[in-house]
LOKESE-928867 format. One line per 3 residues: their letters; for each residue z, y, x of C-alpha. Coordinates in steps of 0.2 Angstrom, whole numbers. Layout:
! LOKESE-928867
A) Z Y X ~ ...
END
This chain:
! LOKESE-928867
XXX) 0 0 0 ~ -5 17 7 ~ 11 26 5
XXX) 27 25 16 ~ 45 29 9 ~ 59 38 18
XXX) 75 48 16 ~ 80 65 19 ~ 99 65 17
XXX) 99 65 -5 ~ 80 68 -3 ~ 65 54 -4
XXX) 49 59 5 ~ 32 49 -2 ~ 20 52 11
XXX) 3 47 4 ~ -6 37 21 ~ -23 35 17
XXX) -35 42 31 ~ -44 53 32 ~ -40 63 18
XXX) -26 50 5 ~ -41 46 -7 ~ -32 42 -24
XXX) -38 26 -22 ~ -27 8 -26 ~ -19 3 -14
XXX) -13 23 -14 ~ -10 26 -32 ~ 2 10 -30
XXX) 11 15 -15 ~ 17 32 -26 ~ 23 23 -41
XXX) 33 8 -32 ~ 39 22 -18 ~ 45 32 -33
XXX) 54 18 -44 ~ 63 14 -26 ~ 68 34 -27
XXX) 71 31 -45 ~ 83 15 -42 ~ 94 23 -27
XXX) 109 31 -36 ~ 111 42 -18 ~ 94 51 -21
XXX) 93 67 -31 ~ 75 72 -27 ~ 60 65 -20
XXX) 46 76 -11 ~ 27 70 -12 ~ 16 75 2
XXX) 2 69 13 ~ 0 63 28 ~ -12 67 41
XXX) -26 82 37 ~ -23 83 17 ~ -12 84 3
XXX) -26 70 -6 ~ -43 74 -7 ~ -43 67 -24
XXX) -51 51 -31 ~ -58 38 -21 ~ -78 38 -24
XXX) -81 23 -19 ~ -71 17 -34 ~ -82 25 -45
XXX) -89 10 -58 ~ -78 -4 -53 ~ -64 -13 -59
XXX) -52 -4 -45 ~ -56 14 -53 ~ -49 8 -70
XXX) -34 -3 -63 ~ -17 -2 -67 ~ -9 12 -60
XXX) -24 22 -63 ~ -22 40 -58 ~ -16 47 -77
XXX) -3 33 -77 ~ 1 39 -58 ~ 5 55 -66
XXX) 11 52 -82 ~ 26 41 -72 ~ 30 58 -59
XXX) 29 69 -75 ~ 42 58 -86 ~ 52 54 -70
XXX) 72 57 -72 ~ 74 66 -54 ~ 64 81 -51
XXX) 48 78 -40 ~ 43 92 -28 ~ 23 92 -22
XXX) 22 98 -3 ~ 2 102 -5 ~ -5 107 11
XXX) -23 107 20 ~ -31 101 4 ~ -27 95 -11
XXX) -43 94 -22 ~ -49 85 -37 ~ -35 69 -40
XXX) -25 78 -26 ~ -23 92 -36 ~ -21 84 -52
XXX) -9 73 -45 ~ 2 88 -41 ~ 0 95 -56
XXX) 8 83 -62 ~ 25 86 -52 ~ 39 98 -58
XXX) 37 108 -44 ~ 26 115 -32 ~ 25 122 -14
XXX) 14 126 -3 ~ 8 128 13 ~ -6 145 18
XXX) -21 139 21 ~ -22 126 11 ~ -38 123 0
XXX) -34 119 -17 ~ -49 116 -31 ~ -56 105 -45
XXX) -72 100 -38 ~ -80 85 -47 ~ -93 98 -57
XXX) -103 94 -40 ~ -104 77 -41 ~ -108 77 -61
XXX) -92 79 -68 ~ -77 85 -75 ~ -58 83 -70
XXX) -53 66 -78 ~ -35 66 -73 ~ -27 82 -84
XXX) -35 96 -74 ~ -45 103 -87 ~ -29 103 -98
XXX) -15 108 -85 ~ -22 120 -74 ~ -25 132 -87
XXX) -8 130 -91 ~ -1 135 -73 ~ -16 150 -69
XXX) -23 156 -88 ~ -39 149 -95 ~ -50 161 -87
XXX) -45 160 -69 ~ -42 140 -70 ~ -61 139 -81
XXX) -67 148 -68 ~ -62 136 -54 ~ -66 121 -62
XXX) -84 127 -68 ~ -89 129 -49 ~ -79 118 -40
XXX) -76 130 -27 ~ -61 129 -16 ~ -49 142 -17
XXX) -34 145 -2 ~ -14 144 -8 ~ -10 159 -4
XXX) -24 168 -14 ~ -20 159 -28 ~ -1 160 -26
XXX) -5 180 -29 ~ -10 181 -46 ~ -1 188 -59
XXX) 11 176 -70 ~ 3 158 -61 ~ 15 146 -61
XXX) 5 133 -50 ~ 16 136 -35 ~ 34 140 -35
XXX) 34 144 -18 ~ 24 148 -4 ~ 28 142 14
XXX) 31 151 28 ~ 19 138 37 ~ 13 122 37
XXX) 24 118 52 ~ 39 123 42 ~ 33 117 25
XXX) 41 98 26 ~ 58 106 30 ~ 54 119 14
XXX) 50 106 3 ~ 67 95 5 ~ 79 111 5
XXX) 69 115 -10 ~ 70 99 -19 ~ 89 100 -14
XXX) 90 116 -23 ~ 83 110 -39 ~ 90 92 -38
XXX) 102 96 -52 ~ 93 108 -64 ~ 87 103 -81
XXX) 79 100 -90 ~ 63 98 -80 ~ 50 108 -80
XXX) 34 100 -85 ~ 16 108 -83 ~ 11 101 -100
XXX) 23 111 -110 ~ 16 128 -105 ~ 8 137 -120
XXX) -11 136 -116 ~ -21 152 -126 ~ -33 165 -124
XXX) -31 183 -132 ~ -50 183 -136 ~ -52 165 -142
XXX) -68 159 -148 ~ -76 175 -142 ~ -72 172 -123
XXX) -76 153 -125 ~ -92 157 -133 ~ -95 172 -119
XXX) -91 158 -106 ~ -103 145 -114 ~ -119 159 -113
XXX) -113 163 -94 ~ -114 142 -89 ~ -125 137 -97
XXX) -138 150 -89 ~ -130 143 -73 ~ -131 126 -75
XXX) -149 121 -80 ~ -150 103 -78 ~ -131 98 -77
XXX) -122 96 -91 ~ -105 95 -83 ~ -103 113 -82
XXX) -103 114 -101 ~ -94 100 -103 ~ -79 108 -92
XXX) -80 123 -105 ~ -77 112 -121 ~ -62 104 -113
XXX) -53 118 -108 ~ -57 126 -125 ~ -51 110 -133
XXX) -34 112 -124 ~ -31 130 -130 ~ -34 122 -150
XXX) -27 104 -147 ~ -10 94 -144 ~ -7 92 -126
XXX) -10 72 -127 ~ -26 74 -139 ~ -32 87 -127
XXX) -30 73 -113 ~ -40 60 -122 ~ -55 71 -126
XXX) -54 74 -109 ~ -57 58 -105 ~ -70 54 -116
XXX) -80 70 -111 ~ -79 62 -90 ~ -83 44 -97
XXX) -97 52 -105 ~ -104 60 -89 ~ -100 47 -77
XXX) -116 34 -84 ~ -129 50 -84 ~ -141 51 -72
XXX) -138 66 -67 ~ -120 61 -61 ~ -126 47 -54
XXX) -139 56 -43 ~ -125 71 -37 ~ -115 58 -32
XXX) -127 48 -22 ~ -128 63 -15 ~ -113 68 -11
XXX) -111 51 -2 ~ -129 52 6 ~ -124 68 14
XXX) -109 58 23 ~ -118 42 28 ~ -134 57 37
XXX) -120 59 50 ~ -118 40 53 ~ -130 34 66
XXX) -127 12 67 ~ -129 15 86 ~ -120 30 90
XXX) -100 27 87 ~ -90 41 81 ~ -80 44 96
XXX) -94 46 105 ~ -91 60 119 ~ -100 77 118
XXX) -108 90 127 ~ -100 107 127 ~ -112 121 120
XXX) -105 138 122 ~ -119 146 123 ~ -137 143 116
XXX) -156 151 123 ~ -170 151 111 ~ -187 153 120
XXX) -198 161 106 ~ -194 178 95 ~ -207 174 82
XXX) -198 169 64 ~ -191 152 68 ~ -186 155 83
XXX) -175 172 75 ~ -171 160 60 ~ -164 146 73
XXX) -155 160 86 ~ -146 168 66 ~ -137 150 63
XXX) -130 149 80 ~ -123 169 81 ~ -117 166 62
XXX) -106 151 70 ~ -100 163 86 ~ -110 156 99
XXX) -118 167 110 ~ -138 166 110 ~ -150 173 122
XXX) -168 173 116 ~ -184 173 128 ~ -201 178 124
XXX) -217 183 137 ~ -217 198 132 ~ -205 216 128
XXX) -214 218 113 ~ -212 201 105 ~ -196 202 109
XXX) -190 220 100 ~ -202 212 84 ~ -189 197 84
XXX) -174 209 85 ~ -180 217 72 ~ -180 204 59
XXX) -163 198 64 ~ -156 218 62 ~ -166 218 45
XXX) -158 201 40 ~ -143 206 41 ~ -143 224 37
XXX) -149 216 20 ~ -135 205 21 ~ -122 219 20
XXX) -132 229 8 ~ -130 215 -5 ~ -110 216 1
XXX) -115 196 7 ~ -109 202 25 ~ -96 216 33
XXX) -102 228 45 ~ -89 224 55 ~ -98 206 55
XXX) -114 211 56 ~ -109 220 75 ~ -100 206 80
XXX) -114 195 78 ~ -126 208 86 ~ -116 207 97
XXX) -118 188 102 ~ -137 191 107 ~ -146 194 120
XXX) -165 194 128 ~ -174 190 144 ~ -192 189 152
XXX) -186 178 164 ~ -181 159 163 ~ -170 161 178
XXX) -159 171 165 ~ -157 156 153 ~ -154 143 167
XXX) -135 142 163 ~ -135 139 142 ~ -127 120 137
XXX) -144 119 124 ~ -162 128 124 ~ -172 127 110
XXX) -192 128 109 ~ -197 137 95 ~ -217 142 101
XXX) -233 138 94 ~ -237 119 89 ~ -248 116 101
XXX) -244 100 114 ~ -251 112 129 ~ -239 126 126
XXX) -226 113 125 ~ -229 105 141 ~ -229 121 150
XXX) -213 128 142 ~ -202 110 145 ~ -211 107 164
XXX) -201 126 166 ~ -186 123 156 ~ -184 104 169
XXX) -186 117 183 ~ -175 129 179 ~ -159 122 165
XXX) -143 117 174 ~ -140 98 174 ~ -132 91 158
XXX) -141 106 146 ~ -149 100 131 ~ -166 103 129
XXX) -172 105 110 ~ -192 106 104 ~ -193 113 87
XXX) -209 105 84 ~ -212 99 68 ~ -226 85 68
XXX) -228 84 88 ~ -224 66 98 ~ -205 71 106
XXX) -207 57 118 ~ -224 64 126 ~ -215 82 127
XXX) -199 72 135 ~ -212 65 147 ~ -215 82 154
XXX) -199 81 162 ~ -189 73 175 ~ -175 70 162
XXX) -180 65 146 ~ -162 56 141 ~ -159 74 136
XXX) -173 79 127 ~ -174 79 107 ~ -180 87 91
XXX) -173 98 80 ~ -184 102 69 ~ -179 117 58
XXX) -185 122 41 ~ -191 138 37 ~ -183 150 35
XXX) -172 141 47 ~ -157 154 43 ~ -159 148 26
XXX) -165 130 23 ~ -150 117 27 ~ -161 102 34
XXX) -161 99 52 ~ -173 84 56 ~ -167 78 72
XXX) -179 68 81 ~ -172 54 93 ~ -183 51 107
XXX) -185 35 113 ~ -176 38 130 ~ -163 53 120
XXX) -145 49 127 ~ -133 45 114 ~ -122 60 118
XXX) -137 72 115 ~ -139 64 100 ~ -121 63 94
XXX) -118 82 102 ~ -134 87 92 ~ -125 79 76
XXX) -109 87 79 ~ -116 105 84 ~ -128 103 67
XXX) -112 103 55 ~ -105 118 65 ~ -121 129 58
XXX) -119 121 42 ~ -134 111 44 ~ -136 96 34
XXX) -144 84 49 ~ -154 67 46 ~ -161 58 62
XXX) -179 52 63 ~ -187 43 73 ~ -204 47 82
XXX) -222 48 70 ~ -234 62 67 ~ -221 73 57
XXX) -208 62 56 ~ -199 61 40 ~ -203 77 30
XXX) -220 82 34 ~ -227 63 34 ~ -224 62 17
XXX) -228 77 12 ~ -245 75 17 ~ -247 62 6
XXX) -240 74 -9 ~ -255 84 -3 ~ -268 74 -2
XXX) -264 69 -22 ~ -264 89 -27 ~ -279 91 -21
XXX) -288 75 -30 ~ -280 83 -44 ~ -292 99 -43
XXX) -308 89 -39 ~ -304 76 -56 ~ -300 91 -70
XXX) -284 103 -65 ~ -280 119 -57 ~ -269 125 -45
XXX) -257 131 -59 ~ -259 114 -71 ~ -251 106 -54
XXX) -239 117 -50 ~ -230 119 -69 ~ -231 100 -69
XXX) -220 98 -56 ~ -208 113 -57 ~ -205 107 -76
XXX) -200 91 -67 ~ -187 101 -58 ~ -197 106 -42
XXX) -192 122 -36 ~ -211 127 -31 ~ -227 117 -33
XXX) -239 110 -18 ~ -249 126 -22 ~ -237 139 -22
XXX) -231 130 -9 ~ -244 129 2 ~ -248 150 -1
XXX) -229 153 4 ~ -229 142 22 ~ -249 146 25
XXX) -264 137 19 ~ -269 138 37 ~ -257 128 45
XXX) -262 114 34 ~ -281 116 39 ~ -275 115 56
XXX) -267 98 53 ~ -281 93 44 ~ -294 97 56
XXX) -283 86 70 ~ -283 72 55 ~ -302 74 56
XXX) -305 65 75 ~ -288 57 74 ~ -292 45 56
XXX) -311 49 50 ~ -311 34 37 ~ -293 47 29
XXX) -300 56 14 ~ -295 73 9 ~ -301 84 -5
XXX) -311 97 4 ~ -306 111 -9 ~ -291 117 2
XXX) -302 119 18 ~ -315 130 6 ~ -302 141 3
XXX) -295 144 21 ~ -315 148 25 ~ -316 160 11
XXX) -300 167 23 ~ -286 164 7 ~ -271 159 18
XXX) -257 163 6 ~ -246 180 3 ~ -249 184 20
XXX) -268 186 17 ~ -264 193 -2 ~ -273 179 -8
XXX) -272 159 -8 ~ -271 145 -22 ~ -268 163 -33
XXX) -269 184 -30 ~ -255 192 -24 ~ -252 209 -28
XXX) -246 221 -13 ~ -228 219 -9 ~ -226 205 -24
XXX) -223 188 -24 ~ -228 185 -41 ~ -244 171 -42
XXX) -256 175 -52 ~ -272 163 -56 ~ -288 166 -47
XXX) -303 165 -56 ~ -312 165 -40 ~ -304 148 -33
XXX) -307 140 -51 ~ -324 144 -48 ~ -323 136 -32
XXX) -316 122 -37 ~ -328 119 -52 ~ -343 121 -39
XXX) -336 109 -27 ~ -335 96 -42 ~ -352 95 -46
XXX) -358 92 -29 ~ -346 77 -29 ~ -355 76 -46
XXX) -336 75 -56 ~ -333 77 -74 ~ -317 86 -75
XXX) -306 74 -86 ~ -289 82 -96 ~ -275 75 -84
XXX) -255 74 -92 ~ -241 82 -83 ~ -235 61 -84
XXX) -250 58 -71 ~ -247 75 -62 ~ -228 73 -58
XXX) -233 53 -55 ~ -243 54 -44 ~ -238 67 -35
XXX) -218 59 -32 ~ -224 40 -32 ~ -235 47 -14
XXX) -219 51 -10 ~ -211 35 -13 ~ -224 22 -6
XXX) -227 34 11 ~ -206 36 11 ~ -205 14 12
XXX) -218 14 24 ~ -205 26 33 ~ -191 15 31
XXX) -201 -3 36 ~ -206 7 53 ~ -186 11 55
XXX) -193 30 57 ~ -180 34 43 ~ -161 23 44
XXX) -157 23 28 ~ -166 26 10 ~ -155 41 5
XXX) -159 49 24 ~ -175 51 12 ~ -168 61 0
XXX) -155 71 9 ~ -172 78 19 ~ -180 78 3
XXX) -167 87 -8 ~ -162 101 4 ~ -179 102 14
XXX) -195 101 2 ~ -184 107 -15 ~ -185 90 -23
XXX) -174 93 -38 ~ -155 89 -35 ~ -152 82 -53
XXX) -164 70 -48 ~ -157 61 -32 ~ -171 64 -22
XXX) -189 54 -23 ~ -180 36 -17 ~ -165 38 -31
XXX) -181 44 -44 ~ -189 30 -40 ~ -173 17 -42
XXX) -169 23 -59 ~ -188 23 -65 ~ -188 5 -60
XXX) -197 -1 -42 ~ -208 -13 -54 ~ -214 1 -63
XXX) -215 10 -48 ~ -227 -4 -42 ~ -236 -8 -59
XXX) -241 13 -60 ~ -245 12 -42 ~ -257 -2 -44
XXX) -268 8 -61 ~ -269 23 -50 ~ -278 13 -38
XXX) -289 7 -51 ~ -293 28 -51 ~ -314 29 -41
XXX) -308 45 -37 ~ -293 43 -29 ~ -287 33 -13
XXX) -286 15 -18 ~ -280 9 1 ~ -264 23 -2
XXX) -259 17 -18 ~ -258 -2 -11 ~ -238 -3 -13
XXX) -229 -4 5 ~ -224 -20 8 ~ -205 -16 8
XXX) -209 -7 -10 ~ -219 -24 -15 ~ -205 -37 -9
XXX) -189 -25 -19 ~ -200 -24 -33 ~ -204 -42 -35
XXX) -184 -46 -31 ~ -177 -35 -44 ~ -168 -24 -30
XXX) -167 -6 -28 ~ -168 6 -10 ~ -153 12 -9
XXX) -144 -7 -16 ~ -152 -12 1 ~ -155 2 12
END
C-alpha cells in the first residue's frame, strides 16, 4: 500500500508514497483509509495530518486506471473521501508542490487546510475530456464562490496557494505556511490546535449560491461554449456547478458523477487523454534510460537571422539562455533583430510580456560575423537555406571551430542528417532539430537521431526541448522524416482533387469542417507554394514513375507563391490575410483538366476529408514498419501540435483506430479502384494490412 503511518506525539501523519507525484491510484487510496482507521483506533491520537511525500501533495487520479476494474474498486476515491469527511478526529491536509485534480479533491475533503507557497493547486481534467468526478465541481465552489471555483475548473489551469489564499472570504486554506520547509511542523501544531474543537467543520455544509443566479450561469454558458467548440466537457463543468447551487449536497454529488461517466466513453475524452499520455511516452526513448547523463547548455549560437533562425534563438532567450546569432552579413543580421524587437514589442503591447522582460531578454542576445566568436556555445543550431551544399559548408566550419563536447544541431527539415554528420569529424554529436514555423510559436520539435547521434546528445536534446516548452518526438532518418513525409502524401491527394472536379476552397472547407485548423491550400499559400515546387522538382529526377498533379507547379509559373506574392491557391488583399477565391486559378485548373481530357465529377466532403487523412494514415504505417517513427501516437503528437490536426480527434493514427483499421483498409482499397488517382499509394502498408485483418488497433500495439 502506498502510504506510510507515523506519529507526532498525539498527532498521526499519512504520508501518501506513490512516486512521482502520489497518483490516487489503489494501492494509494488503500493506504489512506487503513492508515486512517489505525489513527481512528489509537485512543492516544487526537489528530491526523495528510500530506505527500516526495514532489506533490497528489497529482490526482491515476490515468492509467482509467476504464478498468482498479478505477471503480473499493476504496474508490469518493469513498476515500467520504471516510476523511465523516472521520471522528479532525484531519488536517498539508498540500504542497501540487495538489491537482484527485489531490485536490481529496483535500477538500479534510476539515482543514494548509498550505505551503508555491504550491499549484487546480481542477484540471477539462484537458483530458472531463470533469471533476470526486466532489470538485460541488465543493470548491463552496470554499472559493462559484465564480472563481467555475472559473478554475472550466480551464484547468493551475493556480499557486498563495494567490488563492488572498481572495476575499475563501475558506479553502486555513492557513498559509511560512514555507514548505516549515509546513510539516505547521501542520502538526496546527492539527494539535484544533484536536479538540467541534464540531467539525466540513466543506459540504458551506451554503453554495450565486447573487445573479440563472443570469450568471446562463452568462457563463454563452462565454464556454464560444470557448469550447468541439469539447463538451467545458459545458458540462458549467451544469454541475449550477446544479450544486440548486441541489442537495449528495444529489449534487451524483449528477456529478453521471455527467464524468458520461464524458469518459466519448471520443473526444478518449482522444485528449491519449493525448495527454502520448505527450509523456514522446519523451521516452526504449534506448535511451532516463538517467542518462547530459550535456550542460548555458549558452546557445544560431547561425542564420532569417525567420527560423530568430524563431529558434526567441525560445532559447524566453527560457534565460543566452544566444548569440551569426549571419554573413551586418545587414541580415539587424533584419533578424528586427523581427525579434518587433515580436516582442508586440508581446508587451498585448500586456502578454513586461517591459522589464522584454529588456531582460534583449538582453540575452547577441551577433557575430565571425565563427571564431561562437566557438565556446554548449549547442549551435543551423538554421540556413535547405540546400545540402550550404550545409556542408556551414557543419565542415562549425567541426573546425565548436569546442569539444558542443552539440551541433541542423534545422533541416527534409535533408539526410547522417550525410550532414558526415561532413564532420564527429558526427556522435550531430542531430536534427527540426523546428516548426513560426518556431517561437509552434510546439513540435522533430528531433532527428542520426545514425551515429550519441545518446547524451539525444537525451540532452530531449531534456533542453522541455526547457523551451517544446513538445519533442524523435525520428529517425527519411526524406522529411515524420511530418513532412506524410504530408506529402496529403498533398499529392489535394491536388488529384482539383484535376477530378474541386477547387482549392471545396478542399479546404472539407477539412477545416473536419476540425483542421487550415486546409492544404491555405496552407500551402501561408508556408509558400514555392517551397513545395522546389521539393517537387527534386522528386522529379529522384522517383520519375511518382505522380503529381501538375496544377500546383502552373501556379508557381504563373509566380502565385502565397501571401508573400499577394496571390496563391486565392488573392490576397494588401496587408490581409483574408483568402479570397481566384477566378484566375479556377480557370487554370479547368484548362489543365481538359488536356488530361477529365470530366470534373461532384466529389463529397466524406471523400475529401478521406482521402485526404487516410494518406496520412497508410504513409504514417509505412513510417512505423521502417522504425522512422517509435511509437503510433509519436504520429499524432507531431501531428496534433505540428500540422494542426484537430486535437478532439487524437491525431490521424487515434482517427483511424476509432473509424476502424478494416474500414480504413476496405475505403483504402475503392480509392484505388479511382483511374485518376494513385492505385500503387492506396495499396494498404503491410503493418496497416496485417492490424486490420487481426482486429487490432496502432496504438493497442504500437
Amino acid at each position: 500500500m502506498s502510504a506510510d503511518y507515523s506519529t507526532q506525539g498525539d498527532i498521526a501523519v499519512i504520508s501518501m508514497n506513490n512516486p512521482p507525484v502520489n497518483g490516487l491510484g489503489l494501492s494509494t487510496r488503500l493506504g489512506i483509509v487503513h492508515a486512517l482507521q489505525q489513527a481512528l483506533d489509537d485512543a492516544s491520537i487526537k489528530a491526523v495530518v495528510l500530506t505527500g511525500q516526495g514532489k506533490a501533495f497528489s497529482g490526482g487520479a491515476d490515468i492509467k486506471e482509467f476504464g478498468t476494474p482498479k478505477a471503480v474498486q473499493d476504496p474508490n476515491l469518493l469513498s476515500v473521501i467520504l471516510a476523511i469527511e465523516n472521520s471522528p478526529k479532525p484531519v488536517v491536509a498539508a498540500v504542497h508542490t501540487v495538489a491537482m485534480g484527485g489531490g485536490l479533491e481529496l483535500a477538500l475533503g479534510c476539515h482543514y487546510r494548509i498550505a505551503a507557497p508555491g504550491a499549484s493547486i487546480a481542477l484540471p481534467e477539462v484537458k483530458i475530456g472531463l470533469i471533476p468526478g470526486a466532489g470538485g465541481t460541488q465543493r470548491l465552489p463552496r470554499v472559493l464562490g462559484v465564480e472563481p471555483a467555475l472559473n478554475m475548473i472550466v480551464s484547468g489551469e493551475a493556480i499557486k496557494s498563495e494567490m488563492l489564499a488572498s481572495l476575499p472570504g475563501q475558506k479553502l486554506f486555513d492557513k498559509l505556511a511560512a514555507s514548505r520547509e516549515s509546513l510539516m511542523d505547521e501542520a502538526v501544531a496546527y492539527a494539535r490546535s484544533v484536536a479538540d474543537a467541534r464540531p467539525l467543520p466540513r466543506v459540504r455544509d458551506l451554503p453554495c449560491k450565486h447573487p445573479q443566479g440563472d443570469a450568471y450561469f446562463q452568462f457563463a454558458r454563452n462565454m464556454v461554449k464560444g470557448m469550447s467548440k468541439n469539447f463538451p466537457a467545458p459545458l458540462k463543468c458549467v451544469d454541475a456547478v449550477e446544479a450544486g447551487t440548486k441541489m442537495a449536497f449528495d444529489k449534487g454529488l451524483v449528477n456529478e458523477r453521471e455527467l464524468f461517466l458520461g464524458l469518459l466513453t466519448t471520443p473526444e475524452c478518449r482522444a485528449l487523454r491519449h493525448l495527454f499520455g502520448a505527450q509523456r511516452a514522446a519523451s521516452k526513448i526504449a534506448d535511451v534510460p532516463d538517467d542518462t547523463p547530459v550535456r550542460t547548455i548555458a549558452s546557445v549560437a544560431v547561425i542564420g537571422a532569417g525567420t527560423m533562425g530568430g524563431g529558434i534563438s526567441m525560445n532559447f532567450l524566453n527560457a534565460g539562455i543566452p544566444v548569440r546569432m551569426l549571419e554573413m552579413k551586418q545587414d541580415a543580421l539587424d533584419r533578424g533583430i528586427a523581427t525579434i524587437r518587433k515580436n516582442y514589442e508586440a508581446q508587451v503591447k498585448k500586456g502578454k510580456l513586461t517591459q522589464e522582460k522584454y529588456d531582460q531578454r534583449m538582453a540575452l542576445l547577441t551577433t557575430t560575423l565571425s565563427y571564431q566568436d561562437i566557438r565556446d556555445a554548449d549547442l549551435v543550431i543551423e538554421a540556413v537555406f535547405e540546400e545540402m551544399g550550404v550545409k556542408e559548408k556551414v557543419f565542415q566550419q562549425l567541426d573546425k571551430t565548436m569546442k569539444a563536447g558542443a552539440i551541433l544541431a541542423s534545422n533541416t527539415s527534409t535533408l539526410d542528417v547522417n550525410t550532414i554528420a558526415s561532413f564532420t569529424q564527429r558526427p556522435q554529436d550531430v542531430v536534427g532539430m527540426h523546428f516548426f514555423s513560426p518556431a517561437n510559436v509552434m510546439k513540435l520539435l522533430e528531433v532527428v537521431r542520426g545514425e551515429k547521434t550519441a545518446k547524451d546528445v539525444l537525451a540532452t536534446v530531449m531534456s533542453i526541448a522541455k526547457k523551451i516548452k517544446k513538445t519533442a518526438v524523435v525520428s529517425g532518418v527519411c526524406d522529411g522524416f515524420i511530418g513532412n513525409r506524410m504530408i506529402e502524401q496529403y498533398s499529392r491527394q489535394a491536388g488529384f482533387l482539383l484535376e477530378e472536379g474541386c477547387t482549392p476552397q471545396q478542399v479546404d472547407k472539407a477539412i477545416e469542417a473536419f476540425g483542421f485548423a487550415m486546409g492544404p491550400f491555405r496552407m500551402g499559400d501561408l508556408a509558400g507554394n514555392d517551397i513545395g515546387w522546389a521539393i517537387r522538382k527534386r522528386r522529379y529526377v529522384e522517383k520519375p514513375n511518382l505522380r503529381y498533379s501538375k496544377t500546383a507547379d502552373l501556379l508557381c509559373e504563373m509566380g502565385r507563391y502565397g501571401q508573400k506574392t499577394g496571390s496563391g491557391w486565392y488573392d490576397y488583399q494588401p496587408g490581409k490575410r483574408d483568402a479570397i477565391p481566384s477566378a484566375v486559378v479556377d480557370n487554370m485548373i479547368a484548362e489543365y483538366r481538359k488536356t488530361l481530357g477529365v470530366t470534373p465529377r461532384k466529389i463529397s466532403s466524406e471523400e475529401i476529408v478521406q482521402r485526404l487523412v487516410f494518406s496520412l494514415v497508410n504513409e504514417s504505417a509505412h513510417i512505423l514498419e521502417e522504425g522512422i517513427a517509435a511509437k503510433a501516437s509519436d504520429v499524432d503528437m507531431v501531428y496534433i501540435t505540428g500540422y494542426g490536426f484537430p486535437m478532439h480527434r487524437g491525431g490521424p493514427m487515434l482517427y483511424a483506430d476509432q473509424f476502424g483499421l478494416f474500414n480504413v483498409v476496405n475505403t483504402m482499397r475503392r480509392f484505388a479502384q479511382n483511374p485518376l488517382d494513385d492505385a500503387n499509394f492506396w495499396t494498404p502498408a503491410p503493418l496497416l494490412a496485417r492490424l486490420a485483418a487481426e482486429g487490432k488497433t496502432f496504438n493497442n500495439v504500437l
